[in-house]
C-alpha positions in Angstrom: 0.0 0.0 0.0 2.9 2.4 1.0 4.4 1.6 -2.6 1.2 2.5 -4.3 1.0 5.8 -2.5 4.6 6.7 -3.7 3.7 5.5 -7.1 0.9 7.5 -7.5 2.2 11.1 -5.3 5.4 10.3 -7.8 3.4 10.3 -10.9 1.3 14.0 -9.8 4.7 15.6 -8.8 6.4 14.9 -11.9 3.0 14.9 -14.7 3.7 17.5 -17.5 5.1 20.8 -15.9 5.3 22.5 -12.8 2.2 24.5 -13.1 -1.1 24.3 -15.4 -1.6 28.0 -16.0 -2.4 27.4 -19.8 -5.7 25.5 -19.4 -8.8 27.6 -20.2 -9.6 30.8 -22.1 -7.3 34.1 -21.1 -5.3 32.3 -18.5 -8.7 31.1 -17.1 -8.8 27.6 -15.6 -12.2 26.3 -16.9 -14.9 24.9 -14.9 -15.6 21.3 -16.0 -18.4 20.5 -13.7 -19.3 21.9 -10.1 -21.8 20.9 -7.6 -24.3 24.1 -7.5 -26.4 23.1 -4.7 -26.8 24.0 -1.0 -23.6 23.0 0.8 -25.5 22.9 4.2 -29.6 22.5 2.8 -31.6 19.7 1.5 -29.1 17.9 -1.3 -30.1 19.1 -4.6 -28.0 20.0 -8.2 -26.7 16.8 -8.1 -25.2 15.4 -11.4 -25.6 12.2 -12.5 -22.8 10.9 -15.7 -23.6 7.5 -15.4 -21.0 4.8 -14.1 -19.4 4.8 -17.3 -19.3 8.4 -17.7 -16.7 11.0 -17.2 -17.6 12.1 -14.0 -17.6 7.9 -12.2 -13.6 8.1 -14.5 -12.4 10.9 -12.3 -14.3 10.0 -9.0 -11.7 6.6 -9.2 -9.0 9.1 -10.3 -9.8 11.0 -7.2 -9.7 8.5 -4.9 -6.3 7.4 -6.4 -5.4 10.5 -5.6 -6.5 11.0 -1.7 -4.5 7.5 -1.5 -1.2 9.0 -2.3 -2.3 12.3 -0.2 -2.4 10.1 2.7 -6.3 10.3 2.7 -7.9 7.5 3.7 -11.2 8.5 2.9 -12.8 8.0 -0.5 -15.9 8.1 -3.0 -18.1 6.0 -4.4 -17.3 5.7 -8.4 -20.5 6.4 -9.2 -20.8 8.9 -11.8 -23.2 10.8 -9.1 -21.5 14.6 -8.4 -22.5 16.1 -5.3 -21.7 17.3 -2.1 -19.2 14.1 -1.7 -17.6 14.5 -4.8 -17.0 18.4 -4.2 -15.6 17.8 -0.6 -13.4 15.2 -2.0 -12.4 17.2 -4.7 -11.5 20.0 -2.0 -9.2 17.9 -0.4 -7.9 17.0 -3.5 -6.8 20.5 -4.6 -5.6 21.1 -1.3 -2.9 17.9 -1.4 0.6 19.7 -2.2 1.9 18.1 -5.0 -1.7 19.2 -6.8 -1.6 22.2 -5.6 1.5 23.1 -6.8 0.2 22.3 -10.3 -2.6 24.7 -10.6 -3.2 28.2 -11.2 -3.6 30.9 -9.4 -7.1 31.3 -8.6 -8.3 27.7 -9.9 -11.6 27.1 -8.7 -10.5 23.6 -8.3 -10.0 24.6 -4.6 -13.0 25.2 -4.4 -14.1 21.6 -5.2 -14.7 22.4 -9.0 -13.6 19.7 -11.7 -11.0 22.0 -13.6 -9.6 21.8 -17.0 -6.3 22.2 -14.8 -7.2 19.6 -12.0 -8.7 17.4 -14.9 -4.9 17.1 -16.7 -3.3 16.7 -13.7 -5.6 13.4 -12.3 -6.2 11.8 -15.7 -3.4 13.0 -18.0 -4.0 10.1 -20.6 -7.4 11.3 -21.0 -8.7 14.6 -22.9 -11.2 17.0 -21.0 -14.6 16.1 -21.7 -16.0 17.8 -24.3 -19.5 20.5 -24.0 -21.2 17.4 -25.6 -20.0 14.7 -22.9 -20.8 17.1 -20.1 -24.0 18.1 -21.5 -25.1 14.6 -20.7 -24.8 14.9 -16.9 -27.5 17.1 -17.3 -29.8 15.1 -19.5 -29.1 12.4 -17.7 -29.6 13.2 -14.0 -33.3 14.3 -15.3 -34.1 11.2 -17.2 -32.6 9.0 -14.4 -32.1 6.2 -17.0 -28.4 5.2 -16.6 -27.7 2.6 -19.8 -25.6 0.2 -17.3 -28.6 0.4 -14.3 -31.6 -1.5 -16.2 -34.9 -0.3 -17.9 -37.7 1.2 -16.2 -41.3 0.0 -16.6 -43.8 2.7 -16.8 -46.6 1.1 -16.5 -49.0 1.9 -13.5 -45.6 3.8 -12.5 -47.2 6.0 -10.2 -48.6 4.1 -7.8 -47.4 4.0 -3.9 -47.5 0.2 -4.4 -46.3 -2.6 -7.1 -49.3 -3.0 -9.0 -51.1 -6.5 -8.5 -53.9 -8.0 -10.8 -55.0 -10.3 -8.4 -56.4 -7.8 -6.0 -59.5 -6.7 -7.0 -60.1 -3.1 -8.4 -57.0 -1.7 -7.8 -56.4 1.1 -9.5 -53.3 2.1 -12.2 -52.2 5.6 -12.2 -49.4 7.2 -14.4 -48.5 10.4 -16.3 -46.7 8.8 -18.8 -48.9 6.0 -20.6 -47.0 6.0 -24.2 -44.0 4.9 -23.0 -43.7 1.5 -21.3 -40.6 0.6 -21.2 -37.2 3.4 -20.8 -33.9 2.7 -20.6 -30.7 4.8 -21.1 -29.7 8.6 -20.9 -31.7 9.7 -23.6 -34.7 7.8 -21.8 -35.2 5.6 -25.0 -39.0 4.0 -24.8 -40.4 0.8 -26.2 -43.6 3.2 -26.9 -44.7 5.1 -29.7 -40.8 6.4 -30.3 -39.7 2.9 -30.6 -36.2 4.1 -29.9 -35.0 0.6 -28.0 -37.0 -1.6 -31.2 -34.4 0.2 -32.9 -31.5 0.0 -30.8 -32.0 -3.7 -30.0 -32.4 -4.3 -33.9 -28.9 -3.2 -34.1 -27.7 -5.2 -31.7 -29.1 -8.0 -33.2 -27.3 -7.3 -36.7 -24.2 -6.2 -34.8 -24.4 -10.1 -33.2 -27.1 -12.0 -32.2 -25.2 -13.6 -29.0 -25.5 -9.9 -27.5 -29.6 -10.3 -26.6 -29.1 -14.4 -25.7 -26.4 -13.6 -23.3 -27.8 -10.5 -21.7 -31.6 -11.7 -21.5 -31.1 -15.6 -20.9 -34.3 -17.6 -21.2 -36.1 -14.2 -22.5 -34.0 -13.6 -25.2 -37.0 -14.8 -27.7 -39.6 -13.0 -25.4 -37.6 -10.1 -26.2 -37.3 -10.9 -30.1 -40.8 -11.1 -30.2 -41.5 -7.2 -30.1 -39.8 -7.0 -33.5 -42.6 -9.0 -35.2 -45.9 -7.1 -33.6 -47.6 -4.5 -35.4 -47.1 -1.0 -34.9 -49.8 2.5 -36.0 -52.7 2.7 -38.1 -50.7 2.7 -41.2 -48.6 -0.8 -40.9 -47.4 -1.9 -44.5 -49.1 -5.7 -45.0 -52.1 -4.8 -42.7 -55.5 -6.3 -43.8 -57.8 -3.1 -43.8 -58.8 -2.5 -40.4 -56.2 -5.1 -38.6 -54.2 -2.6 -37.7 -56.3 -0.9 -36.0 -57.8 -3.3 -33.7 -55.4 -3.1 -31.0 -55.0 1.0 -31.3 -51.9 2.9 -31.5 -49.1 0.5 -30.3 -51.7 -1.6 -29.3 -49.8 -4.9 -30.0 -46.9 -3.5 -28.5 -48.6 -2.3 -25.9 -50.7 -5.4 -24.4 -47.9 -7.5 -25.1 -45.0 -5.8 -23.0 -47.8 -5.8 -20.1 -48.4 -9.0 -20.0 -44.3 -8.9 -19.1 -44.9 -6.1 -16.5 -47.5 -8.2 -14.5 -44.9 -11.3 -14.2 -42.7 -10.1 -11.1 -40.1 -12.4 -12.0 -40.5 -11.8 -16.2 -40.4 -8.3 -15.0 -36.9 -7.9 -13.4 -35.2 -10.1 -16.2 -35.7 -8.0 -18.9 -35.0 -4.7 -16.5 -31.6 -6.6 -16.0 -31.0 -7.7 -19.4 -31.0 -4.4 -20.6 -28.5 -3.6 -17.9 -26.2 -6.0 -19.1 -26.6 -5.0 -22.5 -26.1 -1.9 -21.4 -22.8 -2.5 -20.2 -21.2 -3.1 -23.4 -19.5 -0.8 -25.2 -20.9 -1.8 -28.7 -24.6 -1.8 -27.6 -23.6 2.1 -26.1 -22.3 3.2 -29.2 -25.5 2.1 -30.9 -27.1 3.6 -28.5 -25.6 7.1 -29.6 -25.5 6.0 -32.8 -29.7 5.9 -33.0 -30.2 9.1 -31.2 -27.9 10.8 -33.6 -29.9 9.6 -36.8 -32.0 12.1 -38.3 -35.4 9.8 -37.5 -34.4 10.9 -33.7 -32.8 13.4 -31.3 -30.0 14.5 -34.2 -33.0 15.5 -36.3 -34.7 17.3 -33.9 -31.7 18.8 -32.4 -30.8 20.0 -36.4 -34.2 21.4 -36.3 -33.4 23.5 -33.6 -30.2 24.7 -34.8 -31.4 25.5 -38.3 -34.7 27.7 -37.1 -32.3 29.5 -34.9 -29.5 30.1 -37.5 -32.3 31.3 -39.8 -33.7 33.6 -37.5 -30.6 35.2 -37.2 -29.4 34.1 -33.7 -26.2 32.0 -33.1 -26.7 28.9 -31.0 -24.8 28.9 -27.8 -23.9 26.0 -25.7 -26.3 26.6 -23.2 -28.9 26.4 -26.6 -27.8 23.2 -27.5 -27.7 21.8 -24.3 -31.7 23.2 -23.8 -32.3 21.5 -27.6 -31.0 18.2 -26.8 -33.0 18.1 -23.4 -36.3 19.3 -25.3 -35.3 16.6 -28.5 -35.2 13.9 -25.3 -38.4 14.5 -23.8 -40.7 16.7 -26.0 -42.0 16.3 -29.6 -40.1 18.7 -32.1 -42.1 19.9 -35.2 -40.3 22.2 -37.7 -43.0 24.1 -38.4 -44.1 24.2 -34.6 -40.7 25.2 -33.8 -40.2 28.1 -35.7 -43.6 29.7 -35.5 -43.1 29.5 -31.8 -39.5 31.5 -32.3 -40.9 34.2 -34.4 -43.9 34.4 -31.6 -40.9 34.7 -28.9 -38.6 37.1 -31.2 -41.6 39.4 -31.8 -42.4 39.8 -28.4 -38.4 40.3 -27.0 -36.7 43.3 -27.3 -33.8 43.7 -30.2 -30.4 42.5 -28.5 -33.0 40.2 -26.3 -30.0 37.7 -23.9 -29.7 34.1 -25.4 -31.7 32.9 -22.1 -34.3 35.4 -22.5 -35.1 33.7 -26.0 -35.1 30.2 -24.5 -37.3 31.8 -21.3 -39.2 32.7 -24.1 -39.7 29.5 -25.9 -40.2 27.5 -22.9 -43.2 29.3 -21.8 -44.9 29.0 -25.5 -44.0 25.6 -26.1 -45.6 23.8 -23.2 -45.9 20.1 -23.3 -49.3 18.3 -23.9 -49.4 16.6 -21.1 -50.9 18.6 -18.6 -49.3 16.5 -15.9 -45.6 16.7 -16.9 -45.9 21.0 -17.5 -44.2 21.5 -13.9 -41.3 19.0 -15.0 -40.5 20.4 -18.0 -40.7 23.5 -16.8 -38.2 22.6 -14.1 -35.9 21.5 -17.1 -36.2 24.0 -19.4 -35.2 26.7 -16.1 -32.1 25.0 -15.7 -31.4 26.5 -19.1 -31.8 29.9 -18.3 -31.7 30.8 -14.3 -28.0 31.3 -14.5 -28.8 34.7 -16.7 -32.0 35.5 -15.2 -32.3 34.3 -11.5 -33.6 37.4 -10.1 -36.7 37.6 -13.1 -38.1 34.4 -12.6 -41.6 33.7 -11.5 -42.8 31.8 -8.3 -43.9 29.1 -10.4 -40.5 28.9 -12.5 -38.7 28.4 -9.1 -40.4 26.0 -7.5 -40.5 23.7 -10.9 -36.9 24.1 -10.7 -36.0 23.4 -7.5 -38.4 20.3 -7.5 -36.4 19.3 -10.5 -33.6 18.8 -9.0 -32.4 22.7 -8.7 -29.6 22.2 -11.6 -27.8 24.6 -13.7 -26.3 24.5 -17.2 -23.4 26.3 -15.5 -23.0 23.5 -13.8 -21.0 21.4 -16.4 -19.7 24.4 -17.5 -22.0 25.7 -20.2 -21.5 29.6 -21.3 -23.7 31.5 -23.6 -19.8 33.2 -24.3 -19.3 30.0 -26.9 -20.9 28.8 -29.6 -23.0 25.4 -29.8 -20.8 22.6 -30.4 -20.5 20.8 -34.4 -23.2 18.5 -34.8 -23.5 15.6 -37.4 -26.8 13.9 -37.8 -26.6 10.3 -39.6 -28.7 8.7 -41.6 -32.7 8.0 -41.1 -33.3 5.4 -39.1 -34.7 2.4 -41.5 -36.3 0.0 -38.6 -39.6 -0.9 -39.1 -41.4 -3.8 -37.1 -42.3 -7.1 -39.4 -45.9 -7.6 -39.0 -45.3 -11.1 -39.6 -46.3 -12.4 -36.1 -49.6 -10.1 -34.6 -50.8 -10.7 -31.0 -52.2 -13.4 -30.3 -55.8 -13.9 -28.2 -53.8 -15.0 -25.3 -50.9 -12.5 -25.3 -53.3 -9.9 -25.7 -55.3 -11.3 -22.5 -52.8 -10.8 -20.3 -53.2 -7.3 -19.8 -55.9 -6.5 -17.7 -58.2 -3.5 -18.2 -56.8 -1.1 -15.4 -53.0 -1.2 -17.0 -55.0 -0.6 -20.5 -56.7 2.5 -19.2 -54.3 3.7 -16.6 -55.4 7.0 -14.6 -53.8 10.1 -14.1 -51.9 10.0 -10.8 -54.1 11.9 -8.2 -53.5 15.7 -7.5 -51.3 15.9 -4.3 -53.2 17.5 -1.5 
């Protein structure tokens, strides 16, 4: 253990140079990610990379580095930042040899992830880029870690596990159209499709992926791909389509899965294990960058804004990618709604004031998720306009979670980063199986015709 320690206290004395004092803009060491929330309050601003991400890479880079300190204590390599992470980080900054190594001024003392204190922990590996840090953002509202399992959303609001065999109980949730979510752009088996997709890949990539991940429900699994999907399915008898509804195939037969306990937590693992891989992620970023998903609708963004004459910003294309994960992006919609909010602003109107702006036009459908993506879109703007925003704005926000796109060290000072949408996505279900009588019976009315989650008194 001693060895390790001089190893490692060795390896920061020596790094690259004496001092980092060229990292950031002007001399500026550049703030990474920070913890933003109430050092002494309720925990809140907490963000959440994932335990593959960049921020779970330097929490074990930290903890190497307390070791050779002489600091026994250490942090769980979770990809979670918070008030843990920051004390840590403190300490950290404080340790000699670091210290020695970073400028003047460096928040980093302050508990901040630096561009500075980032070279000097993981030297081998470049600073995360607007786009990587972005996602501790998206990810810590979508709660969907790729490498944690998928969620079921069925009858996800209520205070206890749904049972069928107890008579007239109830199903509430406020989001019925997705079903199934898994990873940090909360991909859904519901009417996006986005894991039919994903998994389909997977499958082409190599089929041992789903056997090994999902076991004896590997075919259960398989099976989605061969239900019918929408009113419009290519093959469909006139009519036969429609008999289930929208997704209705889909729909009935991933709640007969929901309503086996068992059934249930095997495919919530299996994507967890798949989700481990580093193939299946790279799908996973590969779908959501198609056009037919979030790199479409993030394009959309960019190109209403670009022709409106504004220049996206970071913080912008952080707020796009958050609104292309969890809202429905029309072009048209989109850019009626910015010439609404650009007629109404005053010339020279502040990047945030635009997205403000837009938020508070394009409101989500459901009435239910309004305060939630209203928490969201605030995390967006508050850093420019703290002192404007309504009662209503700040309590969404701080019931959100109380983040800021400051945060992981967004600026409305740079532009948005390059984005490069691929290909539409060409998935399409088969048709060639529909559900059968008995799948289809499986689901019992209550999960078919959920309720909305009762108003909280």
């Amino acid at each position: 253990m001693v060895i390790a320690r001089a190893a490692i206290l060795v390896a920061l004395t020596l790094g690259s140079g004496a001092r980092a004092d060229q990292a950031g803009e002007g001399g500026v060491d550049r703030v990474l990610y920070r913890y933003t929330g109430d050092p002494a309050g309720e925990a809140s601003g907490v963000l959440i990379d994932g335990a593959t991400g960049q921020i779970a890479r330097l929490q074990h880079a930290v903890n190497l580095a307390l070791l050779a300190c002489g600091e026994e204590a250490g942090i769980e390599t979770d990809g979670m930042f918070g008030r843990q992470t920051q004390s840590a980080l403190e300490r950290v900054a404080a340790c000699s040899p670091i210290a020695a190594r970073l400028p003047e001024g460096s928040e980093a003392t302050q508990g901040a992830v630096t561009e500075a204190l980032w070279s000097v922990l993981l030297p081998a590996l470049p600073p995360p880029d607007a786009r990587m840090r972005m996602r501790a953002l998206l990810l810590a509202f979508e709660g969907t870690d790729i490498t944690r399992g998928a969620a079921w959303n069925f009858c996800q609001n209520n205070r206890e596990v749904y049972d069928a065999s107890t008579a007239d109980q109830p199903c509430f949730t406020n989001d019925p159209a997705s079903y199934l979510t898994w990873g940090p752009n909360g991909a859904t088996a519901g009417h996006g499709h986005e894991i039919l997709s994903i998994l389909a890949r997977v499958e082409a990539l190599d089929t041992r992926l789903i056997d090994s991940a999902f076991g004896e429900e590997a075919a259960p699994v398989r099976r989605m791909f061969d239900l019918r999907f929408g009113n419009a399915e290519e093959g469909a008898e006139p009519g036969e389509a429609d008999r289930w509804g929208r997704d209705g195939e889909l729909r009935r037969y991933l709640c007969g899965v929901y309503l086996d306990l068992p059934r249930r937590e095997i495919w919530s693992q299996g994507f967890a294990r798949l989700g481990q891989n580093p193939a299946v992620q790279a799908i996973y970023e590969a779908v959501y960058e198609s056009a037919s998903f979030d790199g479409g609708k993030i394009r959309i963004f960019l190109d209403a804004w670009r022709d409106a004459g504004l220049e996206p910003t970071e913080i912008d294309f952080a707020f796009f990618a958050d609104r292309a994960a969890h809202t429905r992006v029309r072009n048209v919609e989109v850019r009626r709604i910015l010439r609404r909010v650009l007629a109404a602003l005053p010339e020279g109107a502040l990047p945030a004031q635009v997205r403000r702006g837009y938020a508070r036009v394009a409101r989500v459908t459901n009435a239910s998720q309004r305060s939630a993506r209203l928490g969201r879109d605030v995390a967006y703007y508050i850093d420019a306009l703290e002192d404007r925003l309504t009662r209503a704005e700040h309590h969404a926000w701080e019931a959100r979670g109380a983040r800021r796109a400051t945060a992981v060290g967004l600026s409305d000072a740079r532009p948005a980063p390059g984005l490069r949408v691929g290909p539409p996505d060409g998935w399409r279900a088969t048709g060639l199986r529909p559900l059968t009588e008995a799948e289809a019976a499986l689901c019992p009315a209550p999960v078919l015709n959920p309720r909305r989650p009762p108003a909280r008194s």
